[in-house]
C-alpha positions in Angstrom: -13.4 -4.6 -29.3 -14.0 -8.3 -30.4 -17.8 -9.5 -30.0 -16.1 -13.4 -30.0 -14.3 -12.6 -26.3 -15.7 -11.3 -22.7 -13.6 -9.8 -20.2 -13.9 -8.7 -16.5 -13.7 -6.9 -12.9 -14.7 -9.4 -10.0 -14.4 -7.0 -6.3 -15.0 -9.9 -3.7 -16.5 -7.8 -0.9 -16.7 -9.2 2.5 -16.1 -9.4 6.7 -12.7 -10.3 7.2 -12.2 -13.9 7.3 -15.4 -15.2 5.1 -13.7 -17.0 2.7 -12.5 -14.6 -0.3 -9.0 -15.6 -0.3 -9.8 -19.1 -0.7 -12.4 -18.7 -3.7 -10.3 -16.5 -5.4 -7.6 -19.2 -5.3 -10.1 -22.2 -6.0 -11.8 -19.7 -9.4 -8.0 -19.4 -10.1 -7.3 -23.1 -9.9 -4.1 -22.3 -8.2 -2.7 -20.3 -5.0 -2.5 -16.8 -6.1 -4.2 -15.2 -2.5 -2.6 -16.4 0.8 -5.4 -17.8 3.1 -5.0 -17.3 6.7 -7.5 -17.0 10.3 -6.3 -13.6 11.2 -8.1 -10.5 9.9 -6.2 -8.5 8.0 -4.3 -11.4 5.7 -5.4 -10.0 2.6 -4.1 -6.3 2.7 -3.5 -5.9 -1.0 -5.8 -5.8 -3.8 -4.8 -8.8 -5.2 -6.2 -9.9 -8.7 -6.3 -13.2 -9.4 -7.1 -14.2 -13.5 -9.0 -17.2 -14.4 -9.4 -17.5 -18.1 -11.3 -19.9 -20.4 -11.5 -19.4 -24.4 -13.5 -17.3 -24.6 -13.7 -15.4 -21.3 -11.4 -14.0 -18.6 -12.5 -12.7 -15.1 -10.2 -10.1 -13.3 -10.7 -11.3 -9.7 -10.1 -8.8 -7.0 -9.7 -10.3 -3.8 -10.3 -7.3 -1.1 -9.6 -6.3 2.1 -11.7 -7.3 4.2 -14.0 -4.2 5.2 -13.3 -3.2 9.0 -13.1 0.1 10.5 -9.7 1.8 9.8 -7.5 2.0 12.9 -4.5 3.5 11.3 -2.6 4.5 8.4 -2.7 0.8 6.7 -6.4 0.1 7.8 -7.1 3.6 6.1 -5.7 2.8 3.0 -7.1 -0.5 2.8 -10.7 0.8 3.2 -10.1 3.8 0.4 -9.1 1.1 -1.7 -12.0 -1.4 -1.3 -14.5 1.6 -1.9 -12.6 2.5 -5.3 -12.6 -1.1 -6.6 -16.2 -1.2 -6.0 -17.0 1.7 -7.6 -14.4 0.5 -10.9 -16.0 -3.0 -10.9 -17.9 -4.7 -13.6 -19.6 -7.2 -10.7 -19.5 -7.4 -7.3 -19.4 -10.7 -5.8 -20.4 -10.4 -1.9 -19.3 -13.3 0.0 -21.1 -14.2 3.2 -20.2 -17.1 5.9 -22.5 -19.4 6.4 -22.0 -20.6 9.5 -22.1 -17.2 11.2 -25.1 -15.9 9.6 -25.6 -12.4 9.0 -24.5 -9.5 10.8 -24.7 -5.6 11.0 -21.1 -5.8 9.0 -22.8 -7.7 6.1 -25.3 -5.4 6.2 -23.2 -3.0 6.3 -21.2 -3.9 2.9 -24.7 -4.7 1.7 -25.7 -1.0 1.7 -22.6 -0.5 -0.2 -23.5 -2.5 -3.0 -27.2 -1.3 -3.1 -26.4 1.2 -5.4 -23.7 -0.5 -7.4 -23.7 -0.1 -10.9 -23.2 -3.2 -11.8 -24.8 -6.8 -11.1 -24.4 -8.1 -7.7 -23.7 -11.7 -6.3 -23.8 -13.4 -3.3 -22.0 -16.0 -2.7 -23.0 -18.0 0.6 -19.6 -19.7 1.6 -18.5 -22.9 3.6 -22.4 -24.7 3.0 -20.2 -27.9 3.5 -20.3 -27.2 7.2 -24.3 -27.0 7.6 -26.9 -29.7 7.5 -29.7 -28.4 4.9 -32.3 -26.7 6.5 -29.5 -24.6 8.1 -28.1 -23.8 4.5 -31.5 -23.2 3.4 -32.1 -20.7 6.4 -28.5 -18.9 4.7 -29.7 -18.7 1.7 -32.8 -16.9 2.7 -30.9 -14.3 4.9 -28.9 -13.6 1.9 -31.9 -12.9 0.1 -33.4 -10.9 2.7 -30.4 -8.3 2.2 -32.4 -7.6 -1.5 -29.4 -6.6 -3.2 -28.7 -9.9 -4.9 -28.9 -10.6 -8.6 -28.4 -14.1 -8.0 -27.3 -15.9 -4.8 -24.8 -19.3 -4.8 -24.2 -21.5 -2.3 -20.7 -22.8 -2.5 -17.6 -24.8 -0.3 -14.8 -22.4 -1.4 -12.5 -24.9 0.5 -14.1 -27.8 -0.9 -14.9 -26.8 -4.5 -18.7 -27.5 -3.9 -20.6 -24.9 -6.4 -17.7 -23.1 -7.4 -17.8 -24.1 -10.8 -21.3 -23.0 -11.3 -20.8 -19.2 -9.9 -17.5 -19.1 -12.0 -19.9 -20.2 -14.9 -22.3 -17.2 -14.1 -19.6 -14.5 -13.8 -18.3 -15.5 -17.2 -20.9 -15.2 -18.9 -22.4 -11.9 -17.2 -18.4 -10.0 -17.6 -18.9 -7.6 -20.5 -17.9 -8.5 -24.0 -14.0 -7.3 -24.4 -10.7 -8.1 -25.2 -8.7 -9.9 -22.5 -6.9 -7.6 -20.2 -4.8 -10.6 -19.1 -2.3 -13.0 -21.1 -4.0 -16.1 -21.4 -1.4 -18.0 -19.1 -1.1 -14.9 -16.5 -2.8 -15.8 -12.6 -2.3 -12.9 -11.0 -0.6 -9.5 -11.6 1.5 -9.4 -7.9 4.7 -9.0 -8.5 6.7 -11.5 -8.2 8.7 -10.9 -5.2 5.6 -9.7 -3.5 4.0 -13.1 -4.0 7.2 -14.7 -2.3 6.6 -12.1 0.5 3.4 -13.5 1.2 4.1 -17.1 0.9 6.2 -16.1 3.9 3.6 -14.0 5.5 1.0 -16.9 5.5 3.3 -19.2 7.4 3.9 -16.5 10.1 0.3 -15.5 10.5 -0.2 -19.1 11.0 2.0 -19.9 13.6 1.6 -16.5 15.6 -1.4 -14.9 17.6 -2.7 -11.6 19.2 -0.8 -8.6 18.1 2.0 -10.3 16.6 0.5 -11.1 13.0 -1.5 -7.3 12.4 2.2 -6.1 13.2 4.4 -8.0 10.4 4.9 -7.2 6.5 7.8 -9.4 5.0 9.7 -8.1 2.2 11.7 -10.1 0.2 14.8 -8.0 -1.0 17.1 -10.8 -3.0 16.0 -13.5 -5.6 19.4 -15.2 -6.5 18.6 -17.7 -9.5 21.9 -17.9 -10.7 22.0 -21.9 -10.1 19.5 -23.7 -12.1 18.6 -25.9 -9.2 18.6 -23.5 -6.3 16.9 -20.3 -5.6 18.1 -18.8 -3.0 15.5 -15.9 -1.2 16.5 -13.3 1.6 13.4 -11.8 2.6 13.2 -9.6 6.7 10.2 -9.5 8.5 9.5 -6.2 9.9 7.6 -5.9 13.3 7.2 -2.9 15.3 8.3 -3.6 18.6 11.5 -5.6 20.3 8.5 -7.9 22.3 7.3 -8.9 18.9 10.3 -9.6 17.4 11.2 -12.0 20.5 7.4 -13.9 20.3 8.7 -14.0 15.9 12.4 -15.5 16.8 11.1 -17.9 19.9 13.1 -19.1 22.7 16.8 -20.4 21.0 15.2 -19.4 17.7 12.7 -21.9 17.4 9.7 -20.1 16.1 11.6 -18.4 13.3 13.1 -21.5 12.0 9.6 -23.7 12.2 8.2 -20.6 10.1 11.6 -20.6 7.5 11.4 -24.4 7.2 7.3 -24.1 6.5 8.0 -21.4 3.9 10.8 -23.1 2.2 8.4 -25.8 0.9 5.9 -23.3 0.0 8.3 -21.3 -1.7 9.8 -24.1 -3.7 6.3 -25.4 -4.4 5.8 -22.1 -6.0 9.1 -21.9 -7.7 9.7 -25.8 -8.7 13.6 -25.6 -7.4 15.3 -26.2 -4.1 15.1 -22.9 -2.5 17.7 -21.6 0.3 15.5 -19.1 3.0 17.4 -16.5 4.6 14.5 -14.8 6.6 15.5 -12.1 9.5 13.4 -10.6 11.5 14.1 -6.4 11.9 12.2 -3.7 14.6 10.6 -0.8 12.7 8.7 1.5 15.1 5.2 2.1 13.8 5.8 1.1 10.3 1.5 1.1 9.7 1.8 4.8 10.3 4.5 5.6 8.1 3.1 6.6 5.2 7.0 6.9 3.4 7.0 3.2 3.9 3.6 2.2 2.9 4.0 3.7 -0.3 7.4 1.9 -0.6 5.8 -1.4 0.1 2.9 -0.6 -2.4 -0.3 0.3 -0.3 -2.0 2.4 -2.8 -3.0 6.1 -1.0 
């Protein structure tokens, strides 16, 4: 182990929808955790890496915690309570604006007896006046969990820089677990999957976006200036698929054109979409196909 080097787990624990997808991404400095209004957009561990000289943190943006309603939701919450327990620190991110509420206290007694420092991070400040932040901050304290507590704008960038500060220098001392110039460790045509996913959670309501996982079965490179992509989005019933496809196929090709640009944004080539939408009966329940897609048991 080098003394000269530091090296670390971040678990982001959180309600669905407080902001973890966006710090990750803003820690990062680039897009590595789709960002979305609908609970459940983050159902993958996904670790982003942000590395400096001479430290890396291993950010692992979570599930948000919710009580499991089927085979997915199950495996998502058995997979927030191992990262916790593997973590080196725990970085609880709280909303603001909503206060909080018996589900942060609820992670809170988690983390109580987590072996390893906890943070809070008091997200989207930049929408309170100060007295109301202030009043935050205090109800963060009041969980008494915190080894420190930052207030930040994860969409803005406000105090980001100074709780990244603080996590590398409280990571252990290690050897990187990353290469230096490595964001994230999705594969890559799971990170094309969600590009696509993001577009349709944001373009789609009520049952519609807790129903679809896109899968992205073809990357053609073979021309230097075109990628072409052909990716299906699964949903579960024939109802769904028609809300996903739109009347003469206008939702589908609004969400295509949408994650063309993010896709070639991503890649830095033209990209050709094929994205079809498919029916696959109670897919969250089929544990065959969860393991396929890579929902850890």
């Amino acid at each position: 182990m080098s003394p000269e080097t530091r090296a670390g787990l971040i678990a982001l624990a959180g309600r669905p929808n407080v902001g973890k997808s966006t710090l990750v991404n803003a820690i990062v400095g680039q897009k590595v955790a789709i960002v979305s209004d609908k609970p459940q957009t983050t159902r993958r561990a996904i670790r982003g890496v942000a590395t400096r000289d001479d430290a890396q943190l291993i950010l692992t943006d979570l599930p948000g915690v919710q009580r499991p309603l089927d085979n997915l939701t199950e495996r998502m919450q058995r997979r927030v309570e191992r990262e916790l327990s593997e973590t080196d620190v725990a970085l609880m991110v709280l909303n603001a604006e909503q206060g909080v509420g018996p589900g942060d206290r609820w992670i809170a007694n988690l983390l109580r007896n987590a072996p390893c420092p906890v943070v809070i991070a008091v997200n989207k400040v930049d929408r309170l006046d100060r007295p109301h932040t202030i009043l935050a901050l205090e109800a963060a304290g009041e969980l008494g969990i915190a080894d420190e507590i930052f207030p930040i704008s994860a969409r803005k960038g406000t105090g980001v820089e100074s709780l990244a500060d603080y996590l590398f220098r409280v990571v252990p001392e290690s050897p990187f677990l990353f290469g230096a110039d490595e964001l994230s460790d999705l594969s890559p045509f799971v990170h094309l999957a969600e590009l696509i996913r993001e577009q349709i959670l944001r373009r789609t309501f009520e049952e519609v976006p807790h129903a679809v996982e896109v899968v992205v079965e073809e990357v053609d490179t073979e021309r230097e200036d075109l990628t072409v992509v052909r990716a299906r989005a699964w949903v579960e019933t024939e109802s769904q698929k028609g809300i996903l496809v739109g009347a003469g196929g206008k939702m589908i090709r609004a969400i295509g054109t949408a994650a063309r640009k993010e896709l070639q944004r991503d890649l830095g080539t033209k990209v050709h979409l094929d994205l079809q939408v498919r029916v696959r009966r109670g897919w969250r329940g089929d544990d065959a196909l969860l393991d396929r897609l890579g929902f850890d048991n």
